[in-house]
Jmol script that loads the backbone (N, CA, C; Angstrom):
load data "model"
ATOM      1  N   UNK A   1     -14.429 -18.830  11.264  1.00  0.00           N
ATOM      2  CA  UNK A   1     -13.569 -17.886  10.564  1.00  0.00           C
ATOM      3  C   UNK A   1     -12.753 -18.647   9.517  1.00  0.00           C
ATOM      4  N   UNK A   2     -12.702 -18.440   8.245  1.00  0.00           N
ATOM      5  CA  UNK A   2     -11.336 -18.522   7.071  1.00  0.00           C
ATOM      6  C   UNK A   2     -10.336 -18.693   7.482  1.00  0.00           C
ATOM      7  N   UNK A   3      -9.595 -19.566   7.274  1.00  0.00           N
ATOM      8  CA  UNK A   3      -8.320 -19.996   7.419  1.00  0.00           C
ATOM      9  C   UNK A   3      -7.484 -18.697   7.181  1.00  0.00           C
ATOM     10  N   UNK A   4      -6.219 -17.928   7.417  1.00  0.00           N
ATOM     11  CA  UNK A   4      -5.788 -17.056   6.689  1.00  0.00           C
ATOM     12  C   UNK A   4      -4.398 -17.667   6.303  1.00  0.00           C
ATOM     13  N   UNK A   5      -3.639 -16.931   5.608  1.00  0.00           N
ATOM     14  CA  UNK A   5      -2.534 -17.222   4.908  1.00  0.00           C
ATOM     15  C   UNK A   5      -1.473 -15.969   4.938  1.00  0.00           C
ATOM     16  N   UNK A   6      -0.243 -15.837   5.317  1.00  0.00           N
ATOM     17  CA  UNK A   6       0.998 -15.289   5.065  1.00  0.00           C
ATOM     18  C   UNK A   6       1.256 -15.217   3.674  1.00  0.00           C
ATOM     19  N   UNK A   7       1.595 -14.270   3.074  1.00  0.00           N
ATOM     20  CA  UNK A   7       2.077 -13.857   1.601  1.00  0.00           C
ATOM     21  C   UNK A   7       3.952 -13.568   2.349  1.00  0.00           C
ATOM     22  N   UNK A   8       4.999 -14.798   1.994  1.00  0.00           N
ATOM     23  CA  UNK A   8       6.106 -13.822   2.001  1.00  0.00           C
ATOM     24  C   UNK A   8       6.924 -13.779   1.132  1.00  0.00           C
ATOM     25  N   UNK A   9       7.663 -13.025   0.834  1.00  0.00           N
ATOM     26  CA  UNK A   9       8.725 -12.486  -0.046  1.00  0.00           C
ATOM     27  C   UNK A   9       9.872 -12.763   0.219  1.00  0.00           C
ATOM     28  N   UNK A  10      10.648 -13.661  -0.745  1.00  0.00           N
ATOM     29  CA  UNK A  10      11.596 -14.194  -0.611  1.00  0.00           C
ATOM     30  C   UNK A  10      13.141 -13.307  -1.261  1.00  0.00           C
ATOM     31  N   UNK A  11      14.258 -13.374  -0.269  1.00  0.00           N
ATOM     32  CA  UNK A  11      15.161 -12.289  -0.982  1.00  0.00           C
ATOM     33  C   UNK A  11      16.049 -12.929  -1.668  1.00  0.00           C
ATOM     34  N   UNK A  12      16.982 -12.292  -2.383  1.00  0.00           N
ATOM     35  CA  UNK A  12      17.858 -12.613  -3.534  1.00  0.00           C
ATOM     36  C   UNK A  12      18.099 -11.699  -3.748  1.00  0.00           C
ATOM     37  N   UNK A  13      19.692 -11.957  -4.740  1.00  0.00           N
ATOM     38  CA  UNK A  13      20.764 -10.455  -4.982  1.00  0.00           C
ATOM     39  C   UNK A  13      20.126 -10.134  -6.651  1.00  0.00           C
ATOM     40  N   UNK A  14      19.762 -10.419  -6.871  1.00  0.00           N
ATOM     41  CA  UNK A  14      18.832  -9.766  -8.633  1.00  0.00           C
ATOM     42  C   UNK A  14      17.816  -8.870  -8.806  1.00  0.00           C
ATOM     43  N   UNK A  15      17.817  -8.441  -7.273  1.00  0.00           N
ATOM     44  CA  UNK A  15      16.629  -7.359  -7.563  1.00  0.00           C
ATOM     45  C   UNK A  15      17.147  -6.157  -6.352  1.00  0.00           C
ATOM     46  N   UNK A  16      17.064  -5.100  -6.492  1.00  0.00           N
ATOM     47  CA  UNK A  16      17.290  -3.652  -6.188  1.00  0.00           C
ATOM     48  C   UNK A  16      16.110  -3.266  -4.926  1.00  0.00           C
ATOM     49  N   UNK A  17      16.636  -2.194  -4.192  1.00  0.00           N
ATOM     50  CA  UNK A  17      15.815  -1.756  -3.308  1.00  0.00           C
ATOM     51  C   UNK A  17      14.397  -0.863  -4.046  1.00  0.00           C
ATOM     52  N   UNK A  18      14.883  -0.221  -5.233  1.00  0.00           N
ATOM     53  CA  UNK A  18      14.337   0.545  -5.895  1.00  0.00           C
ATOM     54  C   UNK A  18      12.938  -0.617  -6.595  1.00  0.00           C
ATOM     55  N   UNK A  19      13.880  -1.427  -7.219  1.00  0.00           N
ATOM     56  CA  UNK A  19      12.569  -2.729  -7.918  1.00  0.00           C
ATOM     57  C   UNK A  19      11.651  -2.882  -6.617  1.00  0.00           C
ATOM     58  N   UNK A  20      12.185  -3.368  -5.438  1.00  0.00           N
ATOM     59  CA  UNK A  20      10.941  -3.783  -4.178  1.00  0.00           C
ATOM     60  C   UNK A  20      10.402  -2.770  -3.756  1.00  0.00           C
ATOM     61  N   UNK A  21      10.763  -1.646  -4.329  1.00  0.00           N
ATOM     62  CA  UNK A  21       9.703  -0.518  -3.438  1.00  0.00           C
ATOM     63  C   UNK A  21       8.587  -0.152  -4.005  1.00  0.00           C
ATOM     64  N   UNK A  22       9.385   0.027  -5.542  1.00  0.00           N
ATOM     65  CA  UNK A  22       8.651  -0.040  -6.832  1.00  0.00           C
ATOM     66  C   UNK A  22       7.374  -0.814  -6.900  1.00  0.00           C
ATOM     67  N   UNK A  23       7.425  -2.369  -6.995  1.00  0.00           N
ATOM     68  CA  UNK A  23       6.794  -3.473  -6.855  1.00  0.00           C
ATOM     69  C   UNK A  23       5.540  -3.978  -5.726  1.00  0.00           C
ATOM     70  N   UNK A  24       6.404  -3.127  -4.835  1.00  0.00           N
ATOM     71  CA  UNK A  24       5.223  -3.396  -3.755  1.00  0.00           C
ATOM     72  C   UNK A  24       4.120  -1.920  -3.697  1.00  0.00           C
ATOM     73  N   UNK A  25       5.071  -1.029  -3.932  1.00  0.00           N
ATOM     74  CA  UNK A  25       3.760   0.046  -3.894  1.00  0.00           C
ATOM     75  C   UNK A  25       2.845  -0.168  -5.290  1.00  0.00           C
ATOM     76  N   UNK A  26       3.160  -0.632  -6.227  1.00  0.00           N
ATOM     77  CA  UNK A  26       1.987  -1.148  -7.426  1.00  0.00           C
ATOM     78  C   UNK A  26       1.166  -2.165  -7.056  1.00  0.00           C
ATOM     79  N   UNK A  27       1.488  -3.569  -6.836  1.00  0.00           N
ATOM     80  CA  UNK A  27       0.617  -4.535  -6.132  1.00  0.00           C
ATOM     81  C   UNK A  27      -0.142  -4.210  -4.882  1.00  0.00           C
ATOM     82  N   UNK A  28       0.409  -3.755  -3.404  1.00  0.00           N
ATOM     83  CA  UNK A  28      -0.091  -3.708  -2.825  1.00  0.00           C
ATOM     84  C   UNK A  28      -0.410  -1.988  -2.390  1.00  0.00           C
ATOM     85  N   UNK A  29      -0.157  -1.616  -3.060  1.00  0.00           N
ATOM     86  CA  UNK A  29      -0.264   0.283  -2.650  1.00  0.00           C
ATOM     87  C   UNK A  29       0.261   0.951  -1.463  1.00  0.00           C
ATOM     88  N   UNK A  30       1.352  -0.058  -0.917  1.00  0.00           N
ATOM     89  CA  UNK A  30       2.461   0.368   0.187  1.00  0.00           C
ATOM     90  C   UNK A  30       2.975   1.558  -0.233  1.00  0.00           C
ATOM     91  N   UNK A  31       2.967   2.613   0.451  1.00  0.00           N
ATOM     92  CA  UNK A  31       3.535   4.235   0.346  1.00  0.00           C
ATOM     93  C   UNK A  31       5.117   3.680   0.946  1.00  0.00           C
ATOM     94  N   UNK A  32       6.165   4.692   0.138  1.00  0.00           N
ATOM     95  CA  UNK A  32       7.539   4.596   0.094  1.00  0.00           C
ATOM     96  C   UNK A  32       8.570   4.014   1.341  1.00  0.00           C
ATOM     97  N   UNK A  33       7.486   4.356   2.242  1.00  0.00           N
ATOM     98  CA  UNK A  33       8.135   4.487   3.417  1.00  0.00           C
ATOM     99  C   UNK A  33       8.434   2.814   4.030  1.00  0.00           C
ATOM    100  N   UNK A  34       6.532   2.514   3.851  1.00  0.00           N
ATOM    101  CA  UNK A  34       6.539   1.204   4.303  1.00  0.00           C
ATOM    102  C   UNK A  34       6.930   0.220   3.556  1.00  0.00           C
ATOM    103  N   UNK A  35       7.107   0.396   2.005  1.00  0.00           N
ATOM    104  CA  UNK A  35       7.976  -0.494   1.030  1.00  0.00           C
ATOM    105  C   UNK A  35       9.054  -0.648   1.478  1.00  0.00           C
ATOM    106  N   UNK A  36      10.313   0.300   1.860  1.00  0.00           N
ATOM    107  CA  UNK A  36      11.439   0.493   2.150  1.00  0.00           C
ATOM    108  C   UNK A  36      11.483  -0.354   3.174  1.00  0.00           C
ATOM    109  N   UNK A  37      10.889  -0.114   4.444  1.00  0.00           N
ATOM    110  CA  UNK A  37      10.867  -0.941   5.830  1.00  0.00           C
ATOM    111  C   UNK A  37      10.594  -2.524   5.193  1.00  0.00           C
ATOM    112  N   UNK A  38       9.627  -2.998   4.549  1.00  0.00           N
ATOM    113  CA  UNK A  38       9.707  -4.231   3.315  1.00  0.00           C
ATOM    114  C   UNK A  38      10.777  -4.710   3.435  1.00  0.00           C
ATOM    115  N   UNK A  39      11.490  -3.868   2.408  1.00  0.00           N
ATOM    116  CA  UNK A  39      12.618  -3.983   1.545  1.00  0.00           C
ATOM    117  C   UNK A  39      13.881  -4.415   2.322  1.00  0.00           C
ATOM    118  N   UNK A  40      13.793  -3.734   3.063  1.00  0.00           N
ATOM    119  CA  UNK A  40      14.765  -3.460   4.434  1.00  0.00           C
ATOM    120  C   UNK A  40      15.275  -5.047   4.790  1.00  0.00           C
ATOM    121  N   UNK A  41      13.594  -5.216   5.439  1.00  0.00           N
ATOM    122  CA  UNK A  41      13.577  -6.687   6.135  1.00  0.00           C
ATOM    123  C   UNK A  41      13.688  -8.220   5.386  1.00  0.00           C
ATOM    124  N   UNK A  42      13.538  -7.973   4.348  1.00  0.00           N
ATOM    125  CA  UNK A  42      14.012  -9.348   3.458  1.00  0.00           C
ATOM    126  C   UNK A  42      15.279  -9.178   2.995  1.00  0.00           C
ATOM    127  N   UNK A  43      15.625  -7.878   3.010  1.00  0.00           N
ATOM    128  CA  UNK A  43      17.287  -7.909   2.758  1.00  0.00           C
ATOM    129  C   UNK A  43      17.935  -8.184   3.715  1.00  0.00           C
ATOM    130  N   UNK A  44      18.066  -7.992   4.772  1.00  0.00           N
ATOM    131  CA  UNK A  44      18.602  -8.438   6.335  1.00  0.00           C
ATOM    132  C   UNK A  44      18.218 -10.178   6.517  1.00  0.00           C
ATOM    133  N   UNK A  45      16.872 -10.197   6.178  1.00  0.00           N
ATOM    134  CA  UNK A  45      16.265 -11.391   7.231  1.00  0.00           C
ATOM    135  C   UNK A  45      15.894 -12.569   6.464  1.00  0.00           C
ATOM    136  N   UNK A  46      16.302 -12.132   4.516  1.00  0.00           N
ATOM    137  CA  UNK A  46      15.899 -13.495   3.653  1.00  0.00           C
ATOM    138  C   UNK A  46      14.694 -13.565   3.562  1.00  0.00           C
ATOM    139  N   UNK A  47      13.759 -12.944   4.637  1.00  0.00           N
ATOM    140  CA  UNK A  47      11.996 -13.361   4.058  1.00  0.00           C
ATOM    141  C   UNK A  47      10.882 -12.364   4.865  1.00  0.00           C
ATOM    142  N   UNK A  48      10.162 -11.430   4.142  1.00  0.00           N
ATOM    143  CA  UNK A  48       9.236 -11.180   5.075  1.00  0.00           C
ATOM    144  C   UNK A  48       8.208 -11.187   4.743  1.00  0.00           C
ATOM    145  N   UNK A  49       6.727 -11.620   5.607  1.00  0.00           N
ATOM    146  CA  UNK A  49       5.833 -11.194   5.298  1.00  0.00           C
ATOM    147  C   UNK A  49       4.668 -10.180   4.876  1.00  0.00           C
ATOM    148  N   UNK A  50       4.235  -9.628   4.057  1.00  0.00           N
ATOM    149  CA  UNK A  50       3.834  -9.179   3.167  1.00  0.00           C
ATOM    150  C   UNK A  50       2.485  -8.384   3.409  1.00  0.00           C
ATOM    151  N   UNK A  51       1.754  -9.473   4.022  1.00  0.00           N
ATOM    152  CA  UNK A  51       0.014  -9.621   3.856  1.00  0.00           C
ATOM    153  C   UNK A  51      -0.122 -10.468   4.789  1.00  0.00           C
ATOM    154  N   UNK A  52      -0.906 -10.694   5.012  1.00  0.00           N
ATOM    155  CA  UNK A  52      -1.908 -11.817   6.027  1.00  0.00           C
ATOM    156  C   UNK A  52      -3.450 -11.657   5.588  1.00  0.00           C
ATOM    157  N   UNK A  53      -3.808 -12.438   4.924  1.00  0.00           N
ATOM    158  CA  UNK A  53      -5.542 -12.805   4.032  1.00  0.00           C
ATOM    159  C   UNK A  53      -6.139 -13.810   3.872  1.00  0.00           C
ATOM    160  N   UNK A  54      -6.855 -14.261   3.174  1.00  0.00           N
ATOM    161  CA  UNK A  54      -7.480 -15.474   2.702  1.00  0.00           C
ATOM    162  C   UNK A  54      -6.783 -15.991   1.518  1.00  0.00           C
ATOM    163  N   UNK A  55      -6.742 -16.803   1.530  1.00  0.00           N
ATOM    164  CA  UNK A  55      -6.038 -17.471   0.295  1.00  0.00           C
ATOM    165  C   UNK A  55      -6.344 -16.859  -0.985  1.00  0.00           C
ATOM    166  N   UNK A  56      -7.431 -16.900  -1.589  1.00  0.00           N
ATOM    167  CA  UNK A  56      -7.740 -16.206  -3.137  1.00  0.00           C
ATOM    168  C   UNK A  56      -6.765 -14.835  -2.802  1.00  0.00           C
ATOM    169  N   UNK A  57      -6.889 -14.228  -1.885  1.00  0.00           N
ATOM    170  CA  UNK A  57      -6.184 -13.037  -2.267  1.00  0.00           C
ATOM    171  C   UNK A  57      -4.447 -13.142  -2.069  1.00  0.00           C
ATOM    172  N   UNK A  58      -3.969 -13.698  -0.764  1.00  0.00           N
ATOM    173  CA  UNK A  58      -2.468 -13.827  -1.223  1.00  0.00           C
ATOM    174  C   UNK A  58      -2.498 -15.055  -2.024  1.00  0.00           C
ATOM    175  N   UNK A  59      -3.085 -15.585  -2.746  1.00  0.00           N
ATOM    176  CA  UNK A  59      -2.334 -16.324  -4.320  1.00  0.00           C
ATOM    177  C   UNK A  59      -2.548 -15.033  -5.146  1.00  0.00           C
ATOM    178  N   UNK A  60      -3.504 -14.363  -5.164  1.00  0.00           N
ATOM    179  CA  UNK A  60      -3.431 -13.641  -6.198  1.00  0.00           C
ATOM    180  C   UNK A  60      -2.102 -12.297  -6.476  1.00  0.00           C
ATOM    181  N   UNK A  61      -1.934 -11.961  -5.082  1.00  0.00           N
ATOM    182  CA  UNK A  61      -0.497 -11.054  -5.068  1.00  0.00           C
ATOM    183  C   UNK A  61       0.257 -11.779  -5.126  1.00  0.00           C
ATOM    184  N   UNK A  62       0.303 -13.211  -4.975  1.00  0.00           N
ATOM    185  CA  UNK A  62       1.699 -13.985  -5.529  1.00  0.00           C
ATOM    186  C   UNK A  62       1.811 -13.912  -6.674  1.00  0.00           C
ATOM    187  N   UNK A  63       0.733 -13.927  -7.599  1.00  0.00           N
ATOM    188  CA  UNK A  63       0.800 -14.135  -9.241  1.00  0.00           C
ATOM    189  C   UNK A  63       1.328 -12.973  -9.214  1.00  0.00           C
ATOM    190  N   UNK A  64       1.192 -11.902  -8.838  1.00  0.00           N
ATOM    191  CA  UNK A  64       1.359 -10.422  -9.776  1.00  0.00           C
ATOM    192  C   UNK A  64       3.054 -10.429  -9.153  1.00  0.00           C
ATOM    193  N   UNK A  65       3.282 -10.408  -8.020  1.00  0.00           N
ATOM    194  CA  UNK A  65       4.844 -10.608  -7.952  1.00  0.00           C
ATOM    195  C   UNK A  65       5.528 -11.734  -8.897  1.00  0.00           C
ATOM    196  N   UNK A  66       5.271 -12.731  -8.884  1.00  0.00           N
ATOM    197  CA  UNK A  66       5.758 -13.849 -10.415  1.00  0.00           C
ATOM    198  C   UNK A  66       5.532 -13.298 -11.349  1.00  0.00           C
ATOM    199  N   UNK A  67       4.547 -12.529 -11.991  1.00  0.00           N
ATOM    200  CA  UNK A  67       4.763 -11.870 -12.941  1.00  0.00           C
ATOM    201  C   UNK A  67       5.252 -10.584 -12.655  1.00  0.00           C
ATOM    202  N   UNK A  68       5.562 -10.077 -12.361  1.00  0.00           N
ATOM    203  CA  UNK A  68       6.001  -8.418 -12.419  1.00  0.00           C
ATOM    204  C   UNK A  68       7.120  -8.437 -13.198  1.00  0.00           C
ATOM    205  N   UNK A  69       8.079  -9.164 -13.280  1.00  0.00           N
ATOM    206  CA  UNK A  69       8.935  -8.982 -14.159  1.00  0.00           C
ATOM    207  C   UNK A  69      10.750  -9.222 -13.527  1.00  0.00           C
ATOM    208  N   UNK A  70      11.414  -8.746 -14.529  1.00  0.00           N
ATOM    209  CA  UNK A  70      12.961  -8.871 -14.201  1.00  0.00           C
ATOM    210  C   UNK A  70      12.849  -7.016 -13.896  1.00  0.00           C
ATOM    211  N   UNK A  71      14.356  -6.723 -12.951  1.00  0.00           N
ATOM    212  CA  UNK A  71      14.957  -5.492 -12.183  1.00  0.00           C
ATOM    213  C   UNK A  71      15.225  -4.932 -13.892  1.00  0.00           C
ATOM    214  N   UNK A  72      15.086  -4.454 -14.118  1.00  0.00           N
ATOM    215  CA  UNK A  72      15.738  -3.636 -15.550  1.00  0.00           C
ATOM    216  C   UNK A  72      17.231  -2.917 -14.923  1.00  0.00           C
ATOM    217  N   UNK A  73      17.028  -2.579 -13.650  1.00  0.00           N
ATOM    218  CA  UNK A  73      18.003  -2.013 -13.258  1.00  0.00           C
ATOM    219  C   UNK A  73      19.344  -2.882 -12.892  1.00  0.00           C
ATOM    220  N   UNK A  74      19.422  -4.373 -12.710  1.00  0.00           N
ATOM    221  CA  UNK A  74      20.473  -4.969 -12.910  1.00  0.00           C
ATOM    222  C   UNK A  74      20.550  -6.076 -13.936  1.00  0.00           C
ATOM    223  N   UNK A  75      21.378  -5.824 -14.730  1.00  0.00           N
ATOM    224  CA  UNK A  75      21.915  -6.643 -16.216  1.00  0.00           C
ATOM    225  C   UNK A  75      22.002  -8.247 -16.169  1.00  0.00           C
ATOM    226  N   UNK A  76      22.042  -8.823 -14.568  1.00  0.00           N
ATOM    227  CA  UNK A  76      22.240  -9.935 -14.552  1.00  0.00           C
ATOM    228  C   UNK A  76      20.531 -10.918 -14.222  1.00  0.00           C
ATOM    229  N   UNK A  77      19.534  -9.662 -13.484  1.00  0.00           N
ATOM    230  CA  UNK A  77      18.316 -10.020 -13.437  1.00  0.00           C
ATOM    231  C   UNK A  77      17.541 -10.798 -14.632  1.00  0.00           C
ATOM    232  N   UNK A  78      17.162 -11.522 -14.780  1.00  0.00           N
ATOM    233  CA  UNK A  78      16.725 -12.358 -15.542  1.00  0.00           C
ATOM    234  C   UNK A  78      14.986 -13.042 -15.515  1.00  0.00           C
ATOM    235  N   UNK A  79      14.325 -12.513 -14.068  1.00  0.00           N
ATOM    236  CA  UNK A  79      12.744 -12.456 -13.934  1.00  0.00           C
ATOM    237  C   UNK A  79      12.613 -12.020 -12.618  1.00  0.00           C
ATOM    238  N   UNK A  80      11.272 -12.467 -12.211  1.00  0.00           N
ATOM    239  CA  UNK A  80      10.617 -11.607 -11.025  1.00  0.00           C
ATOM    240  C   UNK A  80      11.286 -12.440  -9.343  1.00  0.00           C
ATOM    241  N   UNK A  81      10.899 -11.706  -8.375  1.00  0.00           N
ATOM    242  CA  UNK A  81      11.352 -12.368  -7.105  1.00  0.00           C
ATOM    243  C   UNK A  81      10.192 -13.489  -7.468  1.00  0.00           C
ATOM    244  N   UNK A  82      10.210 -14.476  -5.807  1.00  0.00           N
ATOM    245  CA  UNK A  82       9.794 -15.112  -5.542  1.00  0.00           C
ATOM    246  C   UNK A  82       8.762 -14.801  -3.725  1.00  0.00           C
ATOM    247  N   UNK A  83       7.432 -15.478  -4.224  1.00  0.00           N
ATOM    248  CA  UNK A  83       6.627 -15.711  -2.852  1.00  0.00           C
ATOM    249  C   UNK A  83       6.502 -16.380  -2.756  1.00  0.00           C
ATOM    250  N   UNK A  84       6.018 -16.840  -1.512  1.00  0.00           N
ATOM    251  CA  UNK A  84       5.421 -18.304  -0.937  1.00  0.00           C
ATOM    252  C   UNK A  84       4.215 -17.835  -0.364  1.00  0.00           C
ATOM    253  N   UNK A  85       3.297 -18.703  -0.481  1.00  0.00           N
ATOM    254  CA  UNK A  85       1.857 -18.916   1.364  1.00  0.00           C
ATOM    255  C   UNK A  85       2.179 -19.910   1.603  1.00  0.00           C
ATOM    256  N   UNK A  86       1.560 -19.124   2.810  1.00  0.00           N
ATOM    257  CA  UNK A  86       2.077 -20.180   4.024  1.00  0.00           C
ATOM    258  C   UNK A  86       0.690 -19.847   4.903  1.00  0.00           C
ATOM    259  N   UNK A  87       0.599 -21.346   5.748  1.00  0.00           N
ATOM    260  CA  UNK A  87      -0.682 -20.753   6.589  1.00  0.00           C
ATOM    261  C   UNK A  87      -0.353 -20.243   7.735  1.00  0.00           C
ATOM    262  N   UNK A  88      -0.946 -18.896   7.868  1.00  0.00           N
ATOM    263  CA  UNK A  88      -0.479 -18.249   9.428  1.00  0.00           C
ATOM    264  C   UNK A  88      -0.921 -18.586  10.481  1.00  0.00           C
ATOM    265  N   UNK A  89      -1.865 -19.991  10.675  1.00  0.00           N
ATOM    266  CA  UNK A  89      -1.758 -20.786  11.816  1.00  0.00           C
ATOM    267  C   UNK A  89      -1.112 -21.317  11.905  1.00  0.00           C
ATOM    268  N   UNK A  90      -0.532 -22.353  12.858  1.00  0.00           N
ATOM    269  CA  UNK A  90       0.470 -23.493  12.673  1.00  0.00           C
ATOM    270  C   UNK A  90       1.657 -23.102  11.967  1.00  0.00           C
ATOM    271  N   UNK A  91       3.039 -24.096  11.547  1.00  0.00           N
ATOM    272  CA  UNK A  91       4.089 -24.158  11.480  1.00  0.00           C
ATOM    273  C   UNK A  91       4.372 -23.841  10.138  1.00  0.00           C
ATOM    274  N   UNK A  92       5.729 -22.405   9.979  1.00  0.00           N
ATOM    275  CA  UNK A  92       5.364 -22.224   8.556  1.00  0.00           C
ATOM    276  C   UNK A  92       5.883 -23.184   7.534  1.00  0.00           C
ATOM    277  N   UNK A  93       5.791 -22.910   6.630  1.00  0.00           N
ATOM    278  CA  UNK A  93       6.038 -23.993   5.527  1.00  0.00           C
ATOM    279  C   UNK A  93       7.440 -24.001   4.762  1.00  0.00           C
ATOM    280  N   UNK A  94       8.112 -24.918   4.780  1.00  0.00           N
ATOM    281  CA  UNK A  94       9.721 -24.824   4.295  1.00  0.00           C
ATOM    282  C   UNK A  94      10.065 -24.434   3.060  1.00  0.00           C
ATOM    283  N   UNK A  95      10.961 -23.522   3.173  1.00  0.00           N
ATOM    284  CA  UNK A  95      11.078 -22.588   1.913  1.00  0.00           C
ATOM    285  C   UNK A  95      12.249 -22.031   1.965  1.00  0.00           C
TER     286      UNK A  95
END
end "model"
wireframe off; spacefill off
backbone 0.3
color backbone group
C-alpha cells in the first residue's frame, strides 16, 4: 500500500470563518456544514486535518490553499492560510 499523508490547516487571526468555509468548499467540495465543523476545529485547536491521501494529491490541495488568496474580508489579511503534510504513519511533523 502507498504511503498516505495528512493535509493540515494551520490557524491564524487573518482569515474569517466565512474565507475557511468558502475555501474549503471550492478546493475540496466540503458542503457548509462540514467546512464550518473545519473551521470550528482549527480555530479552537490551531490545526486540523483536512484529507488523508497520497502525496500528489495532498501537495496538490496544499498548492490551491497557498494560492487561494488573502480574506478580502479583513483589511489586515495580506495572503492565503497555511498547510502542511505530514505522514499519517508515524510521528507528525513539527509545525
Amino acid at each position: 500500500m502507498a504511503p498516505r499523508y495528512h493535509l493540515v490547516l494551520l490557524d491564524d487571526d487573518d482569515h474569517s470563518y466565512d474565507y475557511v468555509i468558502e475555501m474549503l468548499g471550492r478546493i475540496f467540495g466540503y458542503g457548509r456544514e462540514k467546512a464550518f465543523a473545519l473551521a470550528s476545529i482549527v480555530d479552537h485547536a490551531g490545526r486540523v486535518v483536512l484529507e488523508t491521501a497520497g502525496h500528489e494529491q495532498v501537495t496538490a490541495h496544499q498548492q490551491q490553499i497557498h494560492g487561494y488568496g488573502a480574506d478580502r474580508r479583513i483589511a489586515r489579511c495580506k495572503g492565503s492560510m497555511s498547510a502542511l503534510v505530514e505522514p499519517a504513519d508515524g510521528p507528525p511533523a513539527a509545525g
